[in-house]
C-alpha positions in Angstrom: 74.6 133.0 16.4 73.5 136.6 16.6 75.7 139.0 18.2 74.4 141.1 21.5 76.4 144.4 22.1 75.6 145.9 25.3 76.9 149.5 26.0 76.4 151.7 29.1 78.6 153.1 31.7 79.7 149.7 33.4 80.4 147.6 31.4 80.7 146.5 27.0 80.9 143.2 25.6 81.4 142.6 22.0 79.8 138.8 22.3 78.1 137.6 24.8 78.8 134.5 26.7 76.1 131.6 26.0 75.6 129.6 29.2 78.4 126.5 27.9 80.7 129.1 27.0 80.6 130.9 30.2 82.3 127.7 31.8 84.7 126.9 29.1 85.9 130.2 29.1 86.5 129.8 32.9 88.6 126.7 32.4 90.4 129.0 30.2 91.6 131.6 32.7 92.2 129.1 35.0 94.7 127.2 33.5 96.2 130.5 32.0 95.9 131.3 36.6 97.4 127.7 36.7 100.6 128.5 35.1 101.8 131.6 37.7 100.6 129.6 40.3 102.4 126.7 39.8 105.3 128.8 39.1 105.7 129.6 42.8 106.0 126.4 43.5 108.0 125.1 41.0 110.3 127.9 41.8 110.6 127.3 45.7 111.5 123.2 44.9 114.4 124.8 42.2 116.0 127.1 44.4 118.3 125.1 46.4 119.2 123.6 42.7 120.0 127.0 41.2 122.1 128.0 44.3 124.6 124.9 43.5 124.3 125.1 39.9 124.9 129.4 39.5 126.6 129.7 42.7 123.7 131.9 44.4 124.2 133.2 47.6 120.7 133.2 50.3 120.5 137.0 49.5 120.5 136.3 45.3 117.5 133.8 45.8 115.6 136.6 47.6 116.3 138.7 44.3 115.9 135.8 42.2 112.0 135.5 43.9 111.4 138.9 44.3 112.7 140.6 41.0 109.2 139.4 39.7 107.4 140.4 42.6 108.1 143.9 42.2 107.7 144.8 38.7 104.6 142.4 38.9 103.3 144.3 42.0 104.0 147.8 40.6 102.3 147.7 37.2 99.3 145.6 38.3 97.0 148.4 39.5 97.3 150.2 36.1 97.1 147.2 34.2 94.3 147.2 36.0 93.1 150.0 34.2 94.2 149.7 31.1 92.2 146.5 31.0 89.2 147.9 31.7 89.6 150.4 29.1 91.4 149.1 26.2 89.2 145.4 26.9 90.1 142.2 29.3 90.6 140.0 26.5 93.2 141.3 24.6 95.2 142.5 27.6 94.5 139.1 29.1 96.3 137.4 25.5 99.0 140.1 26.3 99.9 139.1 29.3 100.0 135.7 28.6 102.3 135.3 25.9 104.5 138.1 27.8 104.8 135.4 30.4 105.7 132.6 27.9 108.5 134.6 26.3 110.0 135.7 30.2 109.7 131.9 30.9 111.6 130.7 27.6 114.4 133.9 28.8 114.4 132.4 32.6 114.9 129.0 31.5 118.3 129.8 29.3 119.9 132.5 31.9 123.4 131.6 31.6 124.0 133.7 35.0 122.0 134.8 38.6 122.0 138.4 36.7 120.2 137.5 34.0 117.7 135.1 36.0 116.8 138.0 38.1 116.0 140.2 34.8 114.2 137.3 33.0 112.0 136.8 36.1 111.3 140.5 36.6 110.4 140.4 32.4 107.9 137.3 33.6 106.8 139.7 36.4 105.9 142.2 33.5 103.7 139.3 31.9 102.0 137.9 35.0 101.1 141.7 35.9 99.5 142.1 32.6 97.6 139.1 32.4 96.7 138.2 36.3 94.3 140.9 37.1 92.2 140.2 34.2 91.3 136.4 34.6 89.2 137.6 38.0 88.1 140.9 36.2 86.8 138.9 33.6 85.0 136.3 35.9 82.9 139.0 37.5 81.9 140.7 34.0 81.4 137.0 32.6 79.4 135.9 35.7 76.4 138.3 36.5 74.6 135.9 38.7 75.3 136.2 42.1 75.3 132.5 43.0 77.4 131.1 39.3 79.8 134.4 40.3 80.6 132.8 43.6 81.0 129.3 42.5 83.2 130.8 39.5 85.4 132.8 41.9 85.7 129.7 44.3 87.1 127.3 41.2 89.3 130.5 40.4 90.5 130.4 43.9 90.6 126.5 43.9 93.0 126.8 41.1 95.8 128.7 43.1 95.5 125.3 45.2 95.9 123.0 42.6 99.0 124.7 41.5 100.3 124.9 45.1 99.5 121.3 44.4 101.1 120.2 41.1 104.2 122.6 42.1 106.4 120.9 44.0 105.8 117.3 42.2 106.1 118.3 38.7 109.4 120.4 39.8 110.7 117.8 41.8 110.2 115.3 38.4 111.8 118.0 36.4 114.8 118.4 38.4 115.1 114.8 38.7 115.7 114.1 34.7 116.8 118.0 33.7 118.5 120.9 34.6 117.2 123.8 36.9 115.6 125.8 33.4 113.0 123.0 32.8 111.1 124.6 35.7 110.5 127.7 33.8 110.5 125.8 30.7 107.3 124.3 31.0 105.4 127.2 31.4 105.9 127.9 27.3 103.3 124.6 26.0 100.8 125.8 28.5 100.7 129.3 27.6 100.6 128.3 23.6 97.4 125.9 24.5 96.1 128.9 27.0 96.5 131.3 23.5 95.0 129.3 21.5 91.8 128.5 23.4 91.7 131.7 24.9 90.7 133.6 21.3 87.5 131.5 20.4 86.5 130.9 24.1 86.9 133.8 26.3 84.3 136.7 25.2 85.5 140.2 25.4 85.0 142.9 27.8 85.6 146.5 28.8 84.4 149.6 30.9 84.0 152.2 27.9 84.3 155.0 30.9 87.2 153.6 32.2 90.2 156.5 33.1 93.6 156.2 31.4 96.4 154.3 32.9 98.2 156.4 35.9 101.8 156.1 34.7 102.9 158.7 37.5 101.6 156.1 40.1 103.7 152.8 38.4 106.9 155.4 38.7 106.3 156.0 41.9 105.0 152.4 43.1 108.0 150.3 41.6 110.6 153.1 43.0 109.0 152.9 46.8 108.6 149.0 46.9 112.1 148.2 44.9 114.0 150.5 47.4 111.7 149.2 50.4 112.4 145.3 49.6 116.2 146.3 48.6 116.9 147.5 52.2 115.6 144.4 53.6 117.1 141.9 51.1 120.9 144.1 51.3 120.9 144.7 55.3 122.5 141.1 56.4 125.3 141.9 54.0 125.8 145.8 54.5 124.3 145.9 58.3 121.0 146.5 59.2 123.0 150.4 60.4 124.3 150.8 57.0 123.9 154.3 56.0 122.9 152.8 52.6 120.4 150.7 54.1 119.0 153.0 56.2 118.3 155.9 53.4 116.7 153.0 51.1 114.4 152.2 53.9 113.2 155.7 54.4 113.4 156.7 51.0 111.0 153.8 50.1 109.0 154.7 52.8 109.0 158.1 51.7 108.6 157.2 47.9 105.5 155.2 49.1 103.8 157.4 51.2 104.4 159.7 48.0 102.3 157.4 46.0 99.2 157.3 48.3 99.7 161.2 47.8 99.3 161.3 44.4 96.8 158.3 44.0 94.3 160.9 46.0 94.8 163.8 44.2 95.1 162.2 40.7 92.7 162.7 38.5 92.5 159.3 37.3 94.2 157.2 40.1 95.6 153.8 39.7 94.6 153.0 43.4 91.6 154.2 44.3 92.3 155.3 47.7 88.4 155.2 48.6 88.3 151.6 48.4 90.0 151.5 51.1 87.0 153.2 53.2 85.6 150.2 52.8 85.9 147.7 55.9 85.2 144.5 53.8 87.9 145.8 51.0 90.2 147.0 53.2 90.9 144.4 55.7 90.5 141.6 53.1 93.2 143.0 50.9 95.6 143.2 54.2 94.4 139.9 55.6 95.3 137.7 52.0 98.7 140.3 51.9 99.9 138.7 55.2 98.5 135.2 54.5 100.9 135.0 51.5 103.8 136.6 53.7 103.5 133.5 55.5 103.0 131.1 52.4 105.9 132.5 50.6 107.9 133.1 53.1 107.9 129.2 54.7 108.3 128.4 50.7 111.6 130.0 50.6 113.1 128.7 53.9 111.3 125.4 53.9 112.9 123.7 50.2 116.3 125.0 51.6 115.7 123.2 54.5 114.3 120.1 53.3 117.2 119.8 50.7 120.7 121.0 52.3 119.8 120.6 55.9 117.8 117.1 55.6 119.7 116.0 52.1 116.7 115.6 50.4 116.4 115.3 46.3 114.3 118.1 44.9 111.7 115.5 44.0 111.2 114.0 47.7 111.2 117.5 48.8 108.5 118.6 46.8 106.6 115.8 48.0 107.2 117.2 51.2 105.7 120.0 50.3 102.4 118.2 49.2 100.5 118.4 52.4 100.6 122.3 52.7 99.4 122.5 49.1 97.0 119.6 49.0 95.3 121.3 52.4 95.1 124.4 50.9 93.2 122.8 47.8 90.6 120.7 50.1 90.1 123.3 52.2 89.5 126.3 49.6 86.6 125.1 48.1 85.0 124.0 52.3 85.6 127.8 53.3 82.2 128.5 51.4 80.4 126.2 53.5 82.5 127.9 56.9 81.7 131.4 55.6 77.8 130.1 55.5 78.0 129.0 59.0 80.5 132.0 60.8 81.0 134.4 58.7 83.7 136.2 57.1 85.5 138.1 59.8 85.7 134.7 62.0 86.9 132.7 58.8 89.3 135.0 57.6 90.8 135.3 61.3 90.4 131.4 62.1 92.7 130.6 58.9 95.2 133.5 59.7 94.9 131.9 63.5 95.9 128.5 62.0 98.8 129.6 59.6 100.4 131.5 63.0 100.4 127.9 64.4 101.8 126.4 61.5 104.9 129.2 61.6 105.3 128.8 65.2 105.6 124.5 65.2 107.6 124.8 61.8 109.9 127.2 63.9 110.7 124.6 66.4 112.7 122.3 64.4 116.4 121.7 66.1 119.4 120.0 64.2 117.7 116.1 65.2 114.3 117.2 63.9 113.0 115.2 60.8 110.7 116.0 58.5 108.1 114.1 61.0 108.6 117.0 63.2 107.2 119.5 61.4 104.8 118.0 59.4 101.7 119.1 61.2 103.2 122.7 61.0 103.4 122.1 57.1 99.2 121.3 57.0 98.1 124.0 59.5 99.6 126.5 57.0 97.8 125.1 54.3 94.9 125.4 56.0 95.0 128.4 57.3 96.0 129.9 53.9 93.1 127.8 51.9 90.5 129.3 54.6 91.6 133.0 54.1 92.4 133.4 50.2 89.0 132.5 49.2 86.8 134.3 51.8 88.5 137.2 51.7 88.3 137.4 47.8 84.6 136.9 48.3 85.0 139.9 50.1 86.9 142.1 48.2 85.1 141.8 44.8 81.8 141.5 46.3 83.1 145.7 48.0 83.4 146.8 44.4 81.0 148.2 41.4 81.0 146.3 38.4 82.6 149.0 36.7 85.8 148.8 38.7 86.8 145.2 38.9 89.9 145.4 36.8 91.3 147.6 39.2 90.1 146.2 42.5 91.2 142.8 41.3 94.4 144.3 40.3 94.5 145.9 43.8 93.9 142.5 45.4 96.4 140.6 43.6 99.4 143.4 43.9 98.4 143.4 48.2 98.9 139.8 47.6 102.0 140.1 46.0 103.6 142.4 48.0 102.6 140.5 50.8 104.8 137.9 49.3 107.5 139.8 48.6 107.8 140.9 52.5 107.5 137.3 53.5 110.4 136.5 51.5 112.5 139.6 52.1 112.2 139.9 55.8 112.1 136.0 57.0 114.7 135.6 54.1 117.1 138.2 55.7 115.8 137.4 59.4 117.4 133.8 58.6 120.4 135.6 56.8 121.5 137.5 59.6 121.0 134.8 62.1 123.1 132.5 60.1 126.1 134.8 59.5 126.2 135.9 62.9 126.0 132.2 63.8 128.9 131.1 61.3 131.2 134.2 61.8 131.1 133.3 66.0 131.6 129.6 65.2 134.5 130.3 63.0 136.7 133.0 64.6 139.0 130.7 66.3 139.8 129.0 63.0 140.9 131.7 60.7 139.3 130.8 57.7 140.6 132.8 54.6 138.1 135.5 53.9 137.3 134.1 50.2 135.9 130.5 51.6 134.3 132.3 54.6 132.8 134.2 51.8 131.3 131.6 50.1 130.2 129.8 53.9 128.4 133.1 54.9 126.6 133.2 51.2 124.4 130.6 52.4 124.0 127.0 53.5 124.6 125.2 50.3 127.5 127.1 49.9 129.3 125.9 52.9 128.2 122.2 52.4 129.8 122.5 49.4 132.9 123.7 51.2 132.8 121.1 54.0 132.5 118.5 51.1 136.0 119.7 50.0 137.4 119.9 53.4 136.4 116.2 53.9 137.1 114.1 57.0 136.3 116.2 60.7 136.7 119.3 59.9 134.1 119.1 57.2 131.4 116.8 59.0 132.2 120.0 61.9 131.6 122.6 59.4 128.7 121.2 58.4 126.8 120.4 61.5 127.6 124.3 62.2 126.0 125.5 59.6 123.0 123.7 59.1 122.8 125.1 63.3 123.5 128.3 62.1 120.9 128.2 59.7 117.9 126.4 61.7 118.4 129.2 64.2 117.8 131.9 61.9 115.0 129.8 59.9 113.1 130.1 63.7 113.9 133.4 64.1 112.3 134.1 60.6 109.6 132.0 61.6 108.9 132.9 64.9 108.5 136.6 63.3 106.4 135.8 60.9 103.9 134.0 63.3 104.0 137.6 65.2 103.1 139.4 62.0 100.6 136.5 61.0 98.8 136.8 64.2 98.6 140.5 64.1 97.0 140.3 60.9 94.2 137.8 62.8 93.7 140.3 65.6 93.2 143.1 62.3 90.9 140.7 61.0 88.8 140.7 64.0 88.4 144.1 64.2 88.1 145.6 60.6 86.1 142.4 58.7 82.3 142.9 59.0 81.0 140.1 60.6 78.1 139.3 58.5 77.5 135.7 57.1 78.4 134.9 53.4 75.2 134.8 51.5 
């Protein structure tokens, strides 16, 4: 085969795609998109399992989740960069086997410390390969109409592994210990590797700008101190003079960084994306779309396993219909953006999610699994109609040129967006619950090292009323999975407020043309 170069200020290949290849090298990315995907899932079945097994409290599963969030948040948007620069491909192939090794470290963490560091090592991976798979669907794609039917397989993926997720966790955790989840990520990125190198063409922007290391400083500092004043408050108090001057200091480290990303010379963010309605509220509309997602994730598998005594596996069946609607429904929102547009697609799915929040919110201490059910699909719904439509919008907003780093500005809004969902419905549910327990216990003097563990978090006091035995434990149970059902509706409830805020932003910042 002869080999094509093709040089100019967008865009240099150093092979280029034949028709077949274009589409194996999509399957490619897609399972390499397939493995973080289904890590979020996997992860949200395991959680109750690693709370009994390391002894986590509610506020160390927040860290556990998050700890990947924000190093994967932070160094996205100049990974961004440096993959248009230094070429897709080989920062792609980076990032993957990054990901493998963090995955091989999560699975053998002998303690909650060093499962928070291994994940935030993952997030390092994940941040160096995710922004690339899209980047490198737009360069590989230059048809408008194969781009669009890429980018909705590419979407259609994140479903799938919201799909396989809870199932293949649930069958882990059934036959092994906790680390399998994370285990299983190591075959698939060997195979991804492997196929990657003859399959996936490379590409780069030859006038791309150097990475903005000022702006990853500056990004990890605001959103780590931002996330730890919400993830700490329950156990310091939400008036904690610690609290408090990590809350403004993040605010003020972030504000800092949109600062500096407009007077840089060679900005990691580029701030005038953001001028653009169909970037702008896309990024924010997926960013609170995944607050939702992740934040049900994190209360729901608690739920489903300490409150209703469900096995991992049943639970992550449970989980099915939210991930099986979002992949029906993510490959339909095409057709709905054809027929109403963006704007009323977009703000009909973040519509629908609100609803999902508000009827899983409702659950009381005699609710089944029944009774929430319907809450479980609207969310998966709503999230399958906004992802892909508003991805549609964002990279259809941007020059060829700049794709790395408007895909890696996409996927860290995302991510942050999940990192909030977790952090303030997680702590939302934390508070609520402590209050809850510390009211119901008073009169009982419990000694400060149990009430300790009961405050830590609902697994941890079912595993104290197991000890108790007899009434008082069957009482101490019942009280806490109250205790915690009231602060999973308060998070809930709270989240359906923020959700339908982001509809009502929708509304007014999406352009309301039709998809074409």
């Amino acid at each position: 085969m002869a080999v094509h170069v093709r040089k100019g200020p967008v865009a240099s290949w150093g092979r280029a795609p034949s028709p077949s290849t274009r589409w194996f090298a999509l399957a490619v990315l897609c399972v390499a998109l397939l493995m973080v995907t289904l890590d979020v899932t996997i992860l949200s079945v395991a959680l109750p399992t690693i709370a009994r097994d390391l002894k986590a409290t509610t506020t160390e599963l927040q860290w556990i989740v998050d700890a990947y969030v924000i190093v994967f948040a932070g160094l996205l948007l100049a990974v961004g960069s440096l993959a248009d620069r230094a070429g897709r491909k080989k920062v792609f192939l980076a990032g993957l086997a990054l990901f493998a090794a963090g995955s091989l470290w999560a699975a053998f963490s002998g303690s909650v410390g060093m499962l928070i560091a291994a994940r935030a090592g993952m997030g390092i991976g994940g941040a160096v390969m995710m922004p690339s798979t899209l980047s490198l669907i737009t360069a590989i794609f230059t048809d408008t109409a194969e781009r669009q039917r890429a980018i909705g397989l590419w979407a259609g993926t994140t479903g799938l592994g919201a799909v396989l997720g809870p199932i293949v966790g649930g069958l882990l955790l059934a036959h092994f210990w906790w680390g399998s989840v994370f285990l299983i990520n190591a075959p698939v990125g060997v195979l991804g590797f492997a196929f990657a190198i003859p399959l996936v063409p490379e590409s780069r922007n030859p006038d791309a700008k150097p990475p903005d290391l000022m702006g990853v400083l500056l990004s990890i500092a605001g959103l780590g101190l931002l996330l730890w004043s919400l993830i700490e408050a329950p156990s310091l108090g939400w008036a904690s003079v610690l609290v408090l001057v990590a809350a403004i200091g993040g605010l003020a480290v972030l504000a800092a960084f949109a600062l500096w990303e407009r007077r840089s010379t060679h900005p990691m963010l580029n701030m005038a994306f953001f001028g653009k309605r169909e970037f702008s509220g896309a990024v924010t509309s997926q960013a609170m779309a995944v607050f939702g997602l992740y934040g049900v994730l994190f209360v729901l598998t608690q739920y489903l396993q300490f409150s209703l005594g469900y096995s991992a596996l049943r639970a992550g069946v449970c989980i099915l219909p939210a991930a099986g609607a979002v992949l029906v429904v993510a490959p339909l929102s095409t057709l709905v953006m054809q027929k109403i547009g963006i704007r009323l697609t977009v703000a009909a799915g973040l519509l629908i999610a609100a609803g999902g929040f508000w009827q899983i919110a409702g659950a009381s201490i005699t609710s089944g699994y029944a009774d929430i059910v319907f809450g479980v699909i609207l969310l998966g719904v709503g999230v399958g109609l906004v992802i892909p439509a508003a991805t549609e919008s964002v990279m259809a907003s941007l020059p060829s040129g700049d794709t790395g780093v408007g895909a890696a500005t996409n996927s860290a809004f995302m991510q942050v967006g999940g990192a909030l969902g977790v952090a303030v419905i997680g702590s939302l549910l934390t508070t609520r619950y402590q209050d809850n327990i510390d009211a119901a216990l008073a009169p009982y003097h419990v000694p400060a090292l149990v009430l300790a563990v009961v405050r830590g978090s609902l697994g941890g006091a079912l595993e104290v009323a197991a000890r108790v035995g007899g009434v008082r434990g069957a009482e101490l149970a019942h009280l806490a999975r109250e205790a915690f059902l009231s602060g999973m509706g308060l998070g809930l409830v709270t989240g359906a407020f923020v959700v339908l805020g982001a509809c009502l932003t929708a509304l007014i910042v999406l352009p309301g043309h039709r998809r074409r």
